[in-house]
N, C-alpha and C positions, 0 to 999 in steps of 0.2 A: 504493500500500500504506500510505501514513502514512494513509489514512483510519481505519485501522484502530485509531489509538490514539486515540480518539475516547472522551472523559470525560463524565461527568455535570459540571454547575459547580457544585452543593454536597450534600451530603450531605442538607438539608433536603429537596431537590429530587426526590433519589434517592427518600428516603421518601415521597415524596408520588406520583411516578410506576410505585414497587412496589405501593401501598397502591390506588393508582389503577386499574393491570392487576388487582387483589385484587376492589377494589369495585366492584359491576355490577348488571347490572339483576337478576341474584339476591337482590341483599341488601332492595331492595324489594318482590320480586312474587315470586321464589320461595322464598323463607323464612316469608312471613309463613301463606301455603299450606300447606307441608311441616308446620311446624309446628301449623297447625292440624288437619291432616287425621292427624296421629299422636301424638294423645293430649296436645295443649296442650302446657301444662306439662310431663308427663312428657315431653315427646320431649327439653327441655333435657338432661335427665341422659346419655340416649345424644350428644345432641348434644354435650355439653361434657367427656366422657370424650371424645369421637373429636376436638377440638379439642385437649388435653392430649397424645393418645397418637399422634396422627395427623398435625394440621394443623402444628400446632408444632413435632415434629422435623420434618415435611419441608421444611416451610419454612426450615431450619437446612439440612437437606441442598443445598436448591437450590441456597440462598445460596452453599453452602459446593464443589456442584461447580461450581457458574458461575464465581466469583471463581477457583478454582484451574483450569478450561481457561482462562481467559483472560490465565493467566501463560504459556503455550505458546499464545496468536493464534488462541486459538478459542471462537467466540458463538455455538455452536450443540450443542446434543446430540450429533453422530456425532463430532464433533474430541473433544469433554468425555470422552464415553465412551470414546473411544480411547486416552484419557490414564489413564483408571479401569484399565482392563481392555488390555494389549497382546494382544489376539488378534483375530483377523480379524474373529472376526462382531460384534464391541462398536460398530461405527462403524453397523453395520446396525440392529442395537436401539435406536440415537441418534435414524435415521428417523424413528423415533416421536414423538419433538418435534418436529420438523415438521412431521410429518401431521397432530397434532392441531392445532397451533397454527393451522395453512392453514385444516385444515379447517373449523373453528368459528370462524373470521376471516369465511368465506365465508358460511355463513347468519347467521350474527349483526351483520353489517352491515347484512343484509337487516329485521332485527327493531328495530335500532338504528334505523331509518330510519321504520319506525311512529312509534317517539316522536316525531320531531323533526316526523315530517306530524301526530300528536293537539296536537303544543307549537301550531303554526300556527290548527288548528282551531279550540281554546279562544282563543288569542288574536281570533278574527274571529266569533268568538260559531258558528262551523259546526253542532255538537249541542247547543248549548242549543235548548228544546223539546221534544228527545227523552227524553223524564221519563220512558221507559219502559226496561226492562232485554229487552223483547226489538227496541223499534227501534234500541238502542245495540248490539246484537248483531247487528242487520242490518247497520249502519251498518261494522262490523267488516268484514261479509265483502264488503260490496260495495265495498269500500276495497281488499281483498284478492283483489278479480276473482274470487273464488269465488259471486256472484250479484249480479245486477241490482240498484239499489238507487235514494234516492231522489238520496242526491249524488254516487254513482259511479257512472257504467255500463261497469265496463273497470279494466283491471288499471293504465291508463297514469300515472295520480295517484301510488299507490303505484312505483311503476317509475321516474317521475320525482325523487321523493323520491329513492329506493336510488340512484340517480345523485350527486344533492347529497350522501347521504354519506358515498358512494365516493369522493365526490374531497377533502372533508376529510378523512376517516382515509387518505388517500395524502398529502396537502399536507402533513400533520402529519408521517408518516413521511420524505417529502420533503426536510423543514429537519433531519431528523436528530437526535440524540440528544438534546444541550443546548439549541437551538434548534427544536427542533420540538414532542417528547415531553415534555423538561422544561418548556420553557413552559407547555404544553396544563395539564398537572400542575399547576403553579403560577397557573393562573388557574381553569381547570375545578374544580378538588377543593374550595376556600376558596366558590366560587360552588352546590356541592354541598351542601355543609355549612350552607351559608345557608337555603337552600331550602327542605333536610329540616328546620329547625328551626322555619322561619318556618310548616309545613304539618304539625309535631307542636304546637305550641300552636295553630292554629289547631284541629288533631282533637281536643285534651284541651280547648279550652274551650267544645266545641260540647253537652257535656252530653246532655239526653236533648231532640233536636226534638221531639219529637212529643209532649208532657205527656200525652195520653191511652194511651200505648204507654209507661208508665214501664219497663218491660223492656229497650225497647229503647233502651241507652244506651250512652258509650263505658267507662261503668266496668264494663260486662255484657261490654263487647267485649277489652276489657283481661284481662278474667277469664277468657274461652274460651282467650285462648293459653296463659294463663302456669298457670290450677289444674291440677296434674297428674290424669288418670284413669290412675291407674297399672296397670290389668290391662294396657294399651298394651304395657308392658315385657316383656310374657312374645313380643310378635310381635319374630321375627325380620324384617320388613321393617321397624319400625321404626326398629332399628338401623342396618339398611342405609340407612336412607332419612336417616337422623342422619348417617352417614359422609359419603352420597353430596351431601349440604349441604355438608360441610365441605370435600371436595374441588372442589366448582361454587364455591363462596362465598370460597375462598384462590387459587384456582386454582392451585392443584399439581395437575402430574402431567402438564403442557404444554408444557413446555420457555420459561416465556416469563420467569419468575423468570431461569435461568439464563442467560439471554441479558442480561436488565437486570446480572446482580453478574457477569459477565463484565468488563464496564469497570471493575469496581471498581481500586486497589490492591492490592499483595499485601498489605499491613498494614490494609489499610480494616476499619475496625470490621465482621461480619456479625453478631455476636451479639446488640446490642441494638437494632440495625438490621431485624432480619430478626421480633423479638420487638413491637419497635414497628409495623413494617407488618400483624400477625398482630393486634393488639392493636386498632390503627384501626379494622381492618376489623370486628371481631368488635364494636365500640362502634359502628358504623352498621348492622350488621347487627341486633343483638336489641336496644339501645334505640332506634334511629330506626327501623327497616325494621320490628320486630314490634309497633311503635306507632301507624302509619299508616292501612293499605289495609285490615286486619283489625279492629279498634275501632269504624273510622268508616262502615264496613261495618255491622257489627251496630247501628250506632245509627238509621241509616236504613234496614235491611232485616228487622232482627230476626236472630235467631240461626237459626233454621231453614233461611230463605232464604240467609245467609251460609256456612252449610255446604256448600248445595247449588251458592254461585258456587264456593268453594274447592276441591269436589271437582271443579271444571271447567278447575282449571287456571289458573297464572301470568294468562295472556293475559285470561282472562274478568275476573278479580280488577283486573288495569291497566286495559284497553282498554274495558272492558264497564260495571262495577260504578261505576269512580270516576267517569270522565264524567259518570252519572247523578245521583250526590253532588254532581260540581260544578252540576249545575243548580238545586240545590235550594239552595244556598246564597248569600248576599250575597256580591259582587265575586268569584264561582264562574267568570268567566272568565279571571281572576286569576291562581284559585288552581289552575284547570288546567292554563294554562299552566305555573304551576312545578312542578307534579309532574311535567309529560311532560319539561321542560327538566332537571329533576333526574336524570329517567331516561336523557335522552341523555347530559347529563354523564356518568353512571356509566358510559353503553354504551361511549362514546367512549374514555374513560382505559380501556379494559379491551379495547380492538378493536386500538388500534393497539399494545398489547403484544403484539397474538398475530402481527404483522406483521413484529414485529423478530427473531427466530430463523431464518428465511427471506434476511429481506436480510442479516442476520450472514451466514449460510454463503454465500453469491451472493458477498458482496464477500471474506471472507479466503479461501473456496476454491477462485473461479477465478479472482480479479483485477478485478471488476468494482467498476467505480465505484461511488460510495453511491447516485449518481440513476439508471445503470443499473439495479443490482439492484431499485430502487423500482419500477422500469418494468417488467420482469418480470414480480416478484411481482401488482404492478398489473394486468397480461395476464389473468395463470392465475385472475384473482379474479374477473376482470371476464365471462369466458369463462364457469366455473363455478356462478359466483350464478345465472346464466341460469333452468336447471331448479329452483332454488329459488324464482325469484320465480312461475314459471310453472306451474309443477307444485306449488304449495304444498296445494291440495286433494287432494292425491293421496299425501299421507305422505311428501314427496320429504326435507322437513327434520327430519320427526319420525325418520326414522332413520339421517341424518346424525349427530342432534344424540343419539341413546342410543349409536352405535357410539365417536363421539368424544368428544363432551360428558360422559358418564356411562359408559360401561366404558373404553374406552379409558385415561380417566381414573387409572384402579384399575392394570391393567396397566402404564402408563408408570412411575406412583409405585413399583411392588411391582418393578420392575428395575433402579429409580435407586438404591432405599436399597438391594437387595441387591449390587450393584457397590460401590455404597460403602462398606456397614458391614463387608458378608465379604470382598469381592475386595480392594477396595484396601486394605480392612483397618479396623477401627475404631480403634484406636488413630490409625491416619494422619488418619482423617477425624476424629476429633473435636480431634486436633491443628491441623486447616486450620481449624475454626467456629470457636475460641476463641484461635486466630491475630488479633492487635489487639485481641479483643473488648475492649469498653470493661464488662462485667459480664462476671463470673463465672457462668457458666453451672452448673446443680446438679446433679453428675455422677451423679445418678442418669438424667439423659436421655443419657447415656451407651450406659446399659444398655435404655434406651426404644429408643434410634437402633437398636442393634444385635439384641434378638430381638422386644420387644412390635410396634413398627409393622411390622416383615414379618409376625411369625403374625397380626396384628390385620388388614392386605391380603390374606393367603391367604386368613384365613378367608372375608374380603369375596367374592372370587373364585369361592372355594369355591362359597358359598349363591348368589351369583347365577349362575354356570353352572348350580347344580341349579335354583332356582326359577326363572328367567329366559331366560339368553344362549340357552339350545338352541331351546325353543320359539319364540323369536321371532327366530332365524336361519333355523328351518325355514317361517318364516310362519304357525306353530300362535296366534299372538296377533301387535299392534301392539307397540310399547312402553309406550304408554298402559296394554296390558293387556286391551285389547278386540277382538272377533276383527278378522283381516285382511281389506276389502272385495276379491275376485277381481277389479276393474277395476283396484286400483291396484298388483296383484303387480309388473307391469310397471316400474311407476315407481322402487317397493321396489329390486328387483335395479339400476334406472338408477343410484339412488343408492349401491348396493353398487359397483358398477364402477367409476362415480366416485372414490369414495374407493380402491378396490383400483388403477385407473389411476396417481393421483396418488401411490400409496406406493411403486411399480412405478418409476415417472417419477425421486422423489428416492432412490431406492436404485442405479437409473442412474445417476445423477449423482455420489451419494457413491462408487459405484467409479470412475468418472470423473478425480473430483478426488482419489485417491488414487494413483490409477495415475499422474497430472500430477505429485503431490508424490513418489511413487518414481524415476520420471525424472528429476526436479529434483538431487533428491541422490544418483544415481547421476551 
């Protein structure tokens, strides 16, 4: 059980392993997309009100329920919430941090693991040659055993890879908090930040290639994200699509924050602490991330075709688009390489957070060792990936990744802050955030914490059950949005059960280990 008083070794470290789990391959490949696909510029304003009214108290919230379960020996959502709320079903609504946190550990290690095989590629010259956007798109799927190709024939490459990065994001969670996660943090993040800088002046001094296409340049390309087309603001997905950044891009609403300020102190600063990590991420997010993949896009494809990668999606925009950039340019297998290495950096600091709210409750709820519960969680991962690498044509991760990655999302947050502003009460919770705080917090987010970010989540909820969650739980659309192919209904529901199994599996458990802790003090 002394495992359990297990520290961070400095607070620098701290911020850098929250900001770490914060920064991912969002802030490169799905912002720079979202943002262009809803109105450039205009999408900031929704985007940066749901930052203010949204990302920032919850981030205060996590902070503030994590550090305070972890004065009562609990890293995980269903102990936290059972300290929020004493009544029976609070430890079951905790579930919920775990479920997502597992869940999106499990295909996102899979996704993590493209990188690190495109990092290998560029470094061996592999797609140089393929100067085209539709053989860098073959080249995609027959990496991804979704077709025959000329360097793949077979899923086994890719499969090989998800191995090599299964077993570092285990090895990392492995050495455990200070020596495992804080390390990782402290050499990954500072070699992140290099990267992205070294591959933003590289994009701003590449100017206009092609002298007879003066259009298409990166100050054309800088101009599509950021001039607003304001009729944008009258679409309600807009908005949503602003929120739903800011919740992928902080990661709230996963329980993985709260497992990190669980270790904190009861006096440990969370106010400027929690404001710095928010702050980071939002400074790699819209000036590195909205500087990169979309500018230097528009400079070598033009704006029309840039549109048309962007409404294709993160994956087309990383995997597809830049390869073909790096062949076009001097020391391009260079600069490949540090883009895909920048992307697993990001993946990595962000995978093995969703790792640690699992082996938290494994080891303070039923006594198991730190490298036990590692070996566990390591099981149920290694088990589960299975159908994601295999079944990836078949929609197996795209509705993993909407049930968990993006509603689930909504749901977690919209039950954390109303346990804590109304149940436990807001005065007590805004007593716990600004407990040590080394700044004075402006108590007008007082009044944020307590009615704007719940009705700001209802509403969320609201629109996307009306426009969204129904039809595409009935199989009336994908999440994409596009109809459902009848071959992969099958896969659809495998994936439904999957995740319904595993919420099933830790709600066992948490009655489990409660019933173990009634007996104890009986």
């Amino acid at each position: 059980m002394a495992e359990q008083q297990e520290q961070w070794g400095s607070r620098f470290g701290l911020i850098l392993a929250v900001a770490g789990n914060a920064i991912g391959l969002g802030n490169f490949l799905r912002f720079p997309v979202q943002a262009a696909s809803n109105g450039g510029g205009a999408f900031m304003i929704p985007y940066f009100i749901a930052f203010l009214l949204l990302g920032i108290p919850l981030m205060w919230v996590e902070w503030g329920i994590g550090r305070h379960g972890g004065k009562y020996g609990h890293g995980s959502a269903p102990g936290m919430f059972d300290v929020l709320w004493k009544h029976p079903v609070a430890k079951y609504l905790g579930v919920m941090g775990l479920l997502i946190s597992m869940v999106i550990l499990i295909y996102y290690t899979y996704i993590e693991s493209w990188t690190l095989g495109y990092s290998i590629f560029s470094m061996i010259g592999l797609y140089h040659g393929d100067d085209s956007l539709q053989a860098m798109g073959g080249l995609l799927s027959s990496y991804q055993g979704l077709e025959a190709g000329e360097h793949f024939n077979g899923i086994w490459t890719a499969y090989g890879l998800m191995l090599v990065t299964f077993a570092i994001n285990f090895y990392v969670l492995w050495k455990g908090l200070s020596a495992g996660i804080e390390k990782l943090a402290k050499f990954a993040m500072p070699l992140l930040f290099i990267f992205a800088v070294i591959l933003l002046i590289r994009v701003l001094t590449l100017g206009t290639p092609d002298p007879a296409q003066p259009e298409n340049s990166v100050l054309n390309g800088l101009a599509y994200i950021w001039n607003p087309n304001f009729d944008e603001l009258g679409k309600a997905s807009v908005w949503i699509a602003a929120a739903g950044q800011i919740f992928f891009t902080l990661s709230v609403g996963m329980g993985t924050i709260h497992a990190y300020a669980s270790y904190l102190r009861p006096k440990d600063d969370i106010a400027l602490s929690g404001l710095t990590t928010a702050a980071t991420n939002e400074f790699t997010e819209v000036i590195l991330g909205g500087s990169i993949a979309i500018p230097v896009a528009v400079a070598f494809f033009g704006l029309d075709l840039t549109k048309e990668i962007a409404s294709g999606g993160a994956f087309n925009l990383g995997f597809v688009s830049m390869p073909v950039i790096f062949g076009k340019i001097p020391l391009g297998q260079v600069f490949g390489a540090l883009w895909f290495l920048l992307l697993f950096f990001a993946g990595i600091t962000s995978s093995v957070a969703m790792g640690q709210p699992v082996v938290s409750f494994l080891k303070q709820q039923f006594g198991m060792t730190h490298r036990r519960a590692v070996l566990v969680l390591a099981t149920l991962v290694i088990i589960c990936v299975q159908p994601v690498v295999f079944f990836l044509g078949n929609g197996f991760l795209d509705e993993m990744d909407y049930w968990s990655g993006t509603f689930g999302l909504v749901v977690f947050a919209t039950i954390e802050i109303i346990l804590f502003a109304w149940v436990f009460n807001i005065d007590r919770a805004w007593e716990e955030i600004n407990s040590g705080a080394d700044i004075r917090i402006p108590v007008f987010f007082k009044y944020v914490i307590k009615y704007v970010t719940p009705l700001y989540l209802l509403v969320i909820m609201g629109v996307w059950f009306y426009q969204d969650a129904f039809d595409i739980l009935m199989l009336n659309k994908t999440p994409g949005g596009g109809p459902v192919d009848p071959a992969n209904v099958p896969y659809i529901w495998g994936a439904r059960g999957l995740m319904v199994g595993l919420f099933i599996l830790l709600c066992v458990l948490v009655n489990i280990a409660w019933k173990r802790r009634k007996n104890v003090s009986e």
